[in-house]
C-alpha positions in Angstrom: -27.2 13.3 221.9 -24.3 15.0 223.6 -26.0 14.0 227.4 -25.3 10.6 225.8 -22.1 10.7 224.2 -21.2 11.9 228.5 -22.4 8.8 229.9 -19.5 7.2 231.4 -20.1 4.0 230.4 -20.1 5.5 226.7 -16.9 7.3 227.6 -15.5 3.8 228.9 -16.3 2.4 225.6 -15.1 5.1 223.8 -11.4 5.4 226.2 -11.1 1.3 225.1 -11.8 2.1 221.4 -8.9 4.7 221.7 -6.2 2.7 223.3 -6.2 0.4 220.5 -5.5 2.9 217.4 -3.0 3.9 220.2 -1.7 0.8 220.5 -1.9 0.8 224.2 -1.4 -2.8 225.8 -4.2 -2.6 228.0 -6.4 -5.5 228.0 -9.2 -7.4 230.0 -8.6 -11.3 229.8 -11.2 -13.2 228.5 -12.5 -15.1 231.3 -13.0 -11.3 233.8 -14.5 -10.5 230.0 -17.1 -13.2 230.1 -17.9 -13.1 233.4 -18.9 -9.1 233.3 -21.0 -10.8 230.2 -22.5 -13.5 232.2 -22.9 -10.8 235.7 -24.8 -8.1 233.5 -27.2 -10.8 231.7 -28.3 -12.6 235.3 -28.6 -8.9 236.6 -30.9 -7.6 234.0 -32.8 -10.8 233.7 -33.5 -11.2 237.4 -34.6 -7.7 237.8 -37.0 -8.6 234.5 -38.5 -11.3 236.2 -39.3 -9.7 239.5 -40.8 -6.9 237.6 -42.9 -9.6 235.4 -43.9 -11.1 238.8 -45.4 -8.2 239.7 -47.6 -7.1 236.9 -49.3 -10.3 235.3 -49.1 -11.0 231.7 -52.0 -8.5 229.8 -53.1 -9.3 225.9 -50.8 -5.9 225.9 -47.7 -7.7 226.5 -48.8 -10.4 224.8 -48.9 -8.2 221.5 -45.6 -6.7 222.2 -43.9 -9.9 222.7 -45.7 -11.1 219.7 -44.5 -8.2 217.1 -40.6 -8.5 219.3 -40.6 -12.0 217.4 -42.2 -11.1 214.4 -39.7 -8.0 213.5 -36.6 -11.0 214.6 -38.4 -13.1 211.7 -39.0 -10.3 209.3 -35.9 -8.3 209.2 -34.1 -11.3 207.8 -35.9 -11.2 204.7 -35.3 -7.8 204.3 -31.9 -7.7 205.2 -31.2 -10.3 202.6 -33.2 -8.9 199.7 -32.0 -5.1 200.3 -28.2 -6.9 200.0 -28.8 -7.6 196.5 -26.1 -9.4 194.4 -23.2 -7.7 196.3 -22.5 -10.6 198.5 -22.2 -14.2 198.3 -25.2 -15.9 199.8 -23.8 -17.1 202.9 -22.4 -13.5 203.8 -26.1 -12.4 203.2 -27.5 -14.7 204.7 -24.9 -14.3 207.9 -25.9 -10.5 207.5 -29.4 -10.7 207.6 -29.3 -13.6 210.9 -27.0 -11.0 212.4 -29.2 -7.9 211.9 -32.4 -9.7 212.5 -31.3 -11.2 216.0 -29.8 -9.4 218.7 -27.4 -7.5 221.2 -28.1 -8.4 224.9 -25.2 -6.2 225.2 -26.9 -2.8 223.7 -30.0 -3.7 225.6 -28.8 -4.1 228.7 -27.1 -0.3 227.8 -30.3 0.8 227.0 -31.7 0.1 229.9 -29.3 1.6 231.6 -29.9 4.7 229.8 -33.7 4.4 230.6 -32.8 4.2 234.5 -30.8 7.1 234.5 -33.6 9.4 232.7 -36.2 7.8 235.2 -38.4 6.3 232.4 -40.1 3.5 233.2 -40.3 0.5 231.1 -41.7 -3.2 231.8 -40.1 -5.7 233.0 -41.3 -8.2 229.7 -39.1 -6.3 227.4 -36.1 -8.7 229.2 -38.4 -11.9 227.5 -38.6 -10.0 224.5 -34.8 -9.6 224.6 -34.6 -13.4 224.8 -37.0 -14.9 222.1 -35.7 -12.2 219.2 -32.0 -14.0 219.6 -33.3 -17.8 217.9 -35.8 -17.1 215.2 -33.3 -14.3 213.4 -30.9 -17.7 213.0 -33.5 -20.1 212.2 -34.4 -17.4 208.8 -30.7 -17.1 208.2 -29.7 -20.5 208.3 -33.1 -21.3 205.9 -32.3 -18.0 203.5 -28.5 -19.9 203.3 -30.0 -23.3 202.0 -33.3 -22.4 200.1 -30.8 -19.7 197.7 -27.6 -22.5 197.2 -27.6 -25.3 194.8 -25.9 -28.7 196.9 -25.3 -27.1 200.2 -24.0 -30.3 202.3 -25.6 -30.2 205.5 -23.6 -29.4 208.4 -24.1 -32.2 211.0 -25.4 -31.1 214.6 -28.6 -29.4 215.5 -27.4 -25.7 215.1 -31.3 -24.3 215.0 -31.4 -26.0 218.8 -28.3 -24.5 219.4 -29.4 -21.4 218.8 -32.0 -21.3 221.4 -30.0 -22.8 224.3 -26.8 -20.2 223.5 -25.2 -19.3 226.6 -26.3 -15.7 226.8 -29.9 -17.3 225.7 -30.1 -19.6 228.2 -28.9 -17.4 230.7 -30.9 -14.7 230.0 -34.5 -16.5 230.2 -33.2 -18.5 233.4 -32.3 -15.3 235.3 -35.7 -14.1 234.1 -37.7 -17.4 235.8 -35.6 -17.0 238.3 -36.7 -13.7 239.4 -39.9 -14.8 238.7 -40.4 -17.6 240.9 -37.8 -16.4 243.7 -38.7 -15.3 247.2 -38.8 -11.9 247.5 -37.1 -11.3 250.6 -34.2 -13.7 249.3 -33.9 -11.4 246.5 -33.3 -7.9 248.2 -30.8 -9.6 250.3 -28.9 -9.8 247.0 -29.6 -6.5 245.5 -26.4 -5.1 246.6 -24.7 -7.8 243.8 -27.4 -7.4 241.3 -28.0 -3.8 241.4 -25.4 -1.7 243.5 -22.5 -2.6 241.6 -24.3 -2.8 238.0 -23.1 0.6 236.8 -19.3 -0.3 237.7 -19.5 -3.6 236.3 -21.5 -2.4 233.1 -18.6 0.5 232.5 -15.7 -2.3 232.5 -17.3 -4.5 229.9 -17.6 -1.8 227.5 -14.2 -0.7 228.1 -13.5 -4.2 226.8 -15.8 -3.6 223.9 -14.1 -0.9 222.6 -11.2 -2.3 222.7 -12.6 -5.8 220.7 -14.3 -3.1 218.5 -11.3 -0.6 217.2 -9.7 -4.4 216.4 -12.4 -5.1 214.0 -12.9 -2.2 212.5 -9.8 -2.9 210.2 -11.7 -5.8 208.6 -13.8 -3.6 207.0 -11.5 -1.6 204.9 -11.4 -4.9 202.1 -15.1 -4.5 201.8 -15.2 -0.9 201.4 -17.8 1.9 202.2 -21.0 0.2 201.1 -20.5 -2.3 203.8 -19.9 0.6 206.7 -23.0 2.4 204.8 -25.1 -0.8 205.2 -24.2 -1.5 209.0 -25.9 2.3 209.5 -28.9 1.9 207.2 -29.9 -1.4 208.4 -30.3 -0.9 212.1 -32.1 2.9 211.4 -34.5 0.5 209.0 -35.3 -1.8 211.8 -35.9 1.0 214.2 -38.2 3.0 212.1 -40.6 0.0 211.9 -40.2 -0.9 215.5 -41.2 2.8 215.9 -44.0 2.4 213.7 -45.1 -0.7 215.2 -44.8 0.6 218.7 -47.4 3.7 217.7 -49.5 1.5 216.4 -49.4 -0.6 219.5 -49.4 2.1 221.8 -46.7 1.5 223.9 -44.9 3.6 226.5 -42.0 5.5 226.0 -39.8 2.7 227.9 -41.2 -0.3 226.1 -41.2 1.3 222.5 -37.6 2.3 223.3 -36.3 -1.2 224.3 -37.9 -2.8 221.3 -36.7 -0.2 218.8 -33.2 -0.8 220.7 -33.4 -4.0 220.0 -34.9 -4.3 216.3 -32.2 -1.9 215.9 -29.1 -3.7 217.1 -27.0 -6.5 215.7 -25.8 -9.7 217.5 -21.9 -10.3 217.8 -22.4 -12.6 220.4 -24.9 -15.7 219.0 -25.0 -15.4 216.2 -21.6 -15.8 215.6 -21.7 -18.9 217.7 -24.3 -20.6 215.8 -23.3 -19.7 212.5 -19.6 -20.9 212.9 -21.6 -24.1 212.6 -24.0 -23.8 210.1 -22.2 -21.5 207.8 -18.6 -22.2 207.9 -17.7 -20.4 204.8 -19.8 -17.2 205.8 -16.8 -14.5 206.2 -17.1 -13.6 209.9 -14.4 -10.7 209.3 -17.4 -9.3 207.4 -20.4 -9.7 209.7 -18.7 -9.3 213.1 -17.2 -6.3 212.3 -20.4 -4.6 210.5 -22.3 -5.0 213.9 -19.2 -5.2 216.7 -17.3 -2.1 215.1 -19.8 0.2 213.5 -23.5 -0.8 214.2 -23.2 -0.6 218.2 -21.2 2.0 218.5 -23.7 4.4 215.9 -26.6 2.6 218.4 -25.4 3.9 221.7 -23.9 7.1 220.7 -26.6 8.2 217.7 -29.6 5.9 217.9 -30.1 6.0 221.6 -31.0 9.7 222.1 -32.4 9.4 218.2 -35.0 7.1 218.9 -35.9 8.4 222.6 -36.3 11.9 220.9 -38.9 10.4 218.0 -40.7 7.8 220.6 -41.4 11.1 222.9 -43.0 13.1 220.0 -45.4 10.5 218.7 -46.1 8.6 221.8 
């Protein structure tokens, strides 16, 4: 946990989460922001690709990619009922979308974290990163109408949008990308993809600890069930990922990046979709629960957590 908490890119995150209970006036502006976003989700999804290029799907990977979407599906449901009657429906059903679907963001950290401990991990887990963002929404946005008596439908096609998202979209075109791309063109582009990846991944979480110390205030209204929940939840998730993963089999890299990602909590997507579908869904609620407190307990507590379990029973 402490090897961890050393990571520089964790310290980065931690050094922007400081400056703003400081109120420091450093900043990153939104569009260097979105592209560090946009550069760290081509990066990890070309390098996916090649890597899927080079080992051809197995009924292994099929399984894995199968139980990636089931637990997006599932965790909804659970989310939702383990809520209770403590939140209006929408805010449970923009809880349970958020904690069912994911953070590209974490991923690409944990991958990171996987490089740097030389554990190898397939390349497929980038495809499984992609198809757990969509059906997470799709179980929200259905939870929200089957449990409300007149809900007006929104206008718009927000279950399509949730597939072709930016960071979606993005993600599985890098990935065919890799996949289909001539090799040689791609090393002659490694020293953008991969050379710089550590520099470029440090900045961005600067800037996410300096989005997440903002929200963190929200969730003072809602009190310390809600900053209880946004711990329980994800440790939930990854202790049936974990589960799943024995069953499975799976090597320590694989089982890692899908407890990672059962575990995390999307603040990018869903978000997006949901200011859509759910209008009146309080996103000072749900942002904050997976922004300020969820991926900050991942990459600091969960990471070396889950590594530590996956190594003992796999």
């Amino acid at each position: 946990m402490f090897d961890n908490l050393l990571n520089p890119a964790i310290l980065f995150f931690g050094l922007g989460f400081f400056a703003t209970l400081v109120n420091s006036d450093m900043e990153i502006p939104q569009p260097i922001s979105k592209f560090l976003s946009f550069y760290l989700l081509m990066s990890i999804g070309l390098k996916g690709g090649v890597q899927i290029a080079a080992n051809p799907l197995t009924a292994s990977i099929f399984f894995t990619l199968s139980v990636a979407v089931l637990l997006s599906a599932v965790i909804p449901f659970v989310v939702y009922v383990s809520l209770g009657n403590r939140y209006r429906n929408e805010d449970k059903a923009a809880i349970a979308a958020t904690y069912g679907s994911v953070s590209a963001v974490t991923f690409v950290t944990a991958v990171n974290h996987l490089t740097q401990l030389d554990i190898a991990f397939g390349g497929h887990m980038v495809a499984a990163l992609a198809l757990m963002e969509a059906p997470a929404i799709i179980v929200g946005l259905w939870l929200y109408k089957r449990n409300s008596v007149g809900v007006v439908q929104t206008k718009g096609h927000s279950n399509w949008e949730s597939v072709t998202n930016g960071s979606v979209l993005l993600i599985l075109g890098a990935l065919v990308i890799g996949f289909i791309a001539d090799s040689s063109a791609l090393e002659r582009v490694k020293p953008f993809t991969e050379s710089i990846f550590q520099g470029m991944l440090m900045l961005f979480l600067l800037d996410m600890g300096l989005v997440a110390s903002k929200r963190v205030r929200a969730l003072r209204e809602s009190g310390w069930i809600t900053v209880l929940a946004s711990i329980l939840i994800p440790l939930g998730s990854a202790a049936a990922a974990i589960a799943l993963s024995w069953a499975l089999s799976l090597s320590v890299g694989d089982a890692f990046l899908l407890t990672v990602l059962s575990a995390s909590a999307s603040y990018i997507a869903v978000p997006a979709a949901l200011r859509v579908a759910i209008p009146s869904a309080n996103a000072g609620l749900y942002v904050p629960m997976s922004l300020a407190i969820t991926f900050p307990f991942n990459l600091i507590v969960g990471f070396p957590l889950y590594l530590s379990i996956l190594q003992t029973i796999l």
